[in-house]
Each structure stands twice: as structure tokens, then as C-alpha cells.
C-alpha positions in Angstrom: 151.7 152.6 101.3 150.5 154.8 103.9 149.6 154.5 107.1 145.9 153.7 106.7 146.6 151.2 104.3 149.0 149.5 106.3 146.1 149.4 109.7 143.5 148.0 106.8 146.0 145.3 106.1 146.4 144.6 109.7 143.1 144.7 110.7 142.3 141.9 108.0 143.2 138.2 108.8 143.6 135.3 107.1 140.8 132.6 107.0 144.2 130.5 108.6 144.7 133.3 111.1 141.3 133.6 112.1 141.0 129.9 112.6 143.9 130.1 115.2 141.6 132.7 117.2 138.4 130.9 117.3 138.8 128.3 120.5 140.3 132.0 122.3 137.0 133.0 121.0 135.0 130.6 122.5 136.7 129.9 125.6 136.2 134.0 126.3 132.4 133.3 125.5 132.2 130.5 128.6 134.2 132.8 130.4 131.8 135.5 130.3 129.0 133.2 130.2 130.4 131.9 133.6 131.3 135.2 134.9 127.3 136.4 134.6 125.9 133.5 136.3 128.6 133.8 139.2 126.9 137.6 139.3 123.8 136.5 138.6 124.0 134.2 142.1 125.9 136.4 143.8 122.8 139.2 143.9 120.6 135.9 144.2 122.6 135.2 147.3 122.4 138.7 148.4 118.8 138.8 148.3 118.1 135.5 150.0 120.3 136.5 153.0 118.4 140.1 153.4 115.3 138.4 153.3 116.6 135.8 156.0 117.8 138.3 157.6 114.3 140.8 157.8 112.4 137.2 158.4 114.9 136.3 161.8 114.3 140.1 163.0 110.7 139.7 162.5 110.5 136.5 164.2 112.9 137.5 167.3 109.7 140.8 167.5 107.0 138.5 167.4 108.4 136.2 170.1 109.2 138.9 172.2 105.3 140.4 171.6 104.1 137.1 171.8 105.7 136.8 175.5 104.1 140.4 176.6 100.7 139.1 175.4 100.6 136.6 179.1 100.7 139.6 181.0 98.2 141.2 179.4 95.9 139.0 179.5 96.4 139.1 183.4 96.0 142.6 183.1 92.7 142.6 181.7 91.3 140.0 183.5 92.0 141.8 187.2 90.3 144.8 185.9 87.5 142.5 185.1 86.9 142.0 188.9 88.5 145.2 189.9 84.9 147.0 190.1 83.7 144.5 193.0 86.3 145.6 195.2 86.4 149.1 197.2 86.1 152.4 196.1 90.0 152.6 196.5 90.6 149.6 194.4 88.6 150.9 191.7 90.4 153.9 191.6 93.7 152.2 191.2 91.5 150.1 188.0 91.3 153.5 186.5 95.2 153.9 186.2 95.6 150.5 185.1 92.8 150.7 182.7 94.9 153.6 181.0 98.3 151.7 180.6 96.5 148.8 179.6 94.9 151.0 176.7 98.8 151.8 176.2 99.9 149.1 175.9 97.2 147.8 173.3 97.3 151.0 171.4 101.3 150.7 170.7 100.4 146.8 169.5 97.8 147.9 167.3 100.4 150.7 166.4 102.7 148.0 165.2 100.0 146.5 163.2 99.2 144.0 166.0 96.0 143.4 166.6 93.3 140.8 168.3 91.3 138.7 166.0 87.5 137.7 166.8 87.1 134.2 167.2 83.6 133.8 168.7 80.9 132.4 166.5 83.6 131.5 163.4 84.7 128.3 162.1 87.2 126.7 163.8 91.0 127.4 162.1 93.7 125.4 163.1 95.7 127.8 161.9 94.1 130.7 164.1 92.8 128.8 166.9 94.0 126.0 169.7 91.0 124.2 170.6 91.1 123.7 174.1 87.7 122.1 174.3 85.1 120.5 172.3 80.9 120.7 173.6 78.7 118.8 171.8 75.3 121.1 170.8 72.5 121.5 168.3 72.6 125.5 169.0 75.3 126.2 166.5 77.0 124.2 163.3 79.9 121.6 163.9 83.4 123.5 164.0 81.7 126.6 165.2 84.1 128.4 167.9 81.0 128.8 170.7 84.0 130.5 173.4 87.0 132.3 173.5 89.4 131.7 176.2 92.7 133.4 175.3 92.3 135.9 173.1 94.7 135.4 169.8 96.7 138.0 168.1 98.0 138.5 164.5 100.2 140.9 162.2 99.4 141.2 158.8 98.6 137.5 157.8 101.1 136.1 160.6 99.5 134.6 163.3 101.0 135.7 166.8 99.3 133.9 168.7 96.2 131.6 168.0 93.4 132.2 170.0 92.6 129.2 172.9 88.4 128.6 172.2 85.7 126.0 172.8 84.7 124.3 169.5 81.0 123.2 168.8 80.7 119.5 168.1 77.5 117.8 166.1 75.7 115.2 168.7 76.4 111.6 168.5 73.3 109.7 168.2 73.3 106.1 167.8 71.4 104.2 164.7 67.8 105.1 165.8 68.5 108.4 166.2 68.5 108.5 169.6 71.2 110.8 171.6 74.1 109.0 173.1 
């Protein structure tokens, strides 16, 4: 017999033979079956925690924004008034003016921005409603002021805007204004 012969006959088993290998078989089968859905959570796992880990950056970034936005608003507010004072105060306005405009041009340069809230419906999610007036000049939930301006990135709200919300009259069953 030669040598090829002789691996043939190896290579071939019994129906017996092969029966003894079957549960080795299928216990390798849940083995591998086991061993991709350990890998298959492992990159699952790996994902979830870069995410987490992007979303607690970008949270930590908008708090600290969110913080720097008080200040501004003071900013702008004394240069509202700054051009009633003296000639020297106004020239001091100037300077602040310009890192003011810094400031806001490195938030917009983040993809921060200020949202208009005047004359738009009223969004809890956009706006805190600081105060209600009750009018006929404009629709029910219509934001008539703007207090604080608010801020956003992307969809993310920074900070909602603080405004003055339109309320519909209250009249009593005659019709009559109460």
C-alpha cells in the first residue's frame, strides 16, 4: 500500500467513529458561537464607553460655556449705557466692545451661537418663561420679550433663553374682560 493510500484510509472514518466526534463537534460550535457574541459585546462595550466618554467631555464644555455666558451678558449690558457716560467712558466702551466681539466670535467659532426668541412660540425646551402678560396684540404662547438671551450648539440647548410669554385674556361668561 503506499503512502497515499494509507492517508485516504485515515482520513475516512467509521459511521462508529464519527459518532464518537459529534458532541466534540457541537460543543466546539457553542464554543465559537459563545466566543463571537463575547466579541460581538466586547466592541459593543467599546463603543458605548467612547460615546460616554465624547458625551461627559461635551457636557463638562457646555457647563463651562454655559458659566462664561453670566458675564457676558453683564458685559453687554454696561456697554448698553456706556454711551451716556463721558467722553472717556466711551472710549474705554470701545475696547470692551472689541473683546466682547471676541469673545462671541470664538463662541460662534465653536458652533455656539444665540437663538432669537422674540415674536416665536414659546418652547419649553428653548425658553424659561419668566413672565406671563395677558394681551390681544399677539397669539397665546407668543414670546412678546427677551430677557436673557439663550444659547445653543447644534441642536443642544446651552442655555434657554429667559422671555415674557403672551397670554390670551380671561373674560368671564359675557365676554366681558376680567
Amino acid at each position: 500500500m503506499t503512502e497515499e493510500e494509507n492517508i485516504d484510509q485515515n482520513d475516512t472514518l467509521t459511521q462508529e467513529e464519527a459518532e464518537k466526534f459529534q458532541p466534540f463537534e457541537q460543543e466546539a460550535k457553542e464554543y465559537k458561537d459563545k466566543y463571537l457574541r463575547v466579541l460581538a459585546e466586547h466592541e459593543n462595550a467599546r463603543k458605548r464607553m467612547q460615546k460616554e466618554k465624547l458625551d461627559t467631555a461635551r457636557y463638562a464644555v457646555e457647563n463651562m460655556i454655559a458659566d462664561f455666558l453670566g458675564p457676558i451678558d453683564n458685559l453687554e449690558n454696561a456697554l448698553k449705557y456706556a454711551s451716556q457716560g463721558s467722553e472717556e467712558t466711551r472710549n474705554w466702551a470701545i475696547g470692551f466692545q472689541m473683546i466682547l466681539a471676541q469673545f462671541l466670535e470664538t463662541l460662534n467659532n465653536h458652533g455656539i451661537v444665540p437663538f432669537v426668541s422674540e415674536g416665536t412660540t414659546f418652547d419649553p425646551y428653548m425658553h424659561e418663561a419668566v413672565e406671563t402678560e395677558e394681551t390681544d396684540d399677539a397669539p397665546a404662547d407668543t414670546v412678546l420679550q427677551e430677557f436673557v438671551r439663550g444659547y445653543k450648539s447644534k441642536d443642544q440647548i446651552i442655555r434657554p433663553a429667559k422671555v415674557k410669554v403672551a397670554k390670551a385674556i380671561k373674560t368671564n361668561q359675557e365676554g366681558e374682560d376680567l
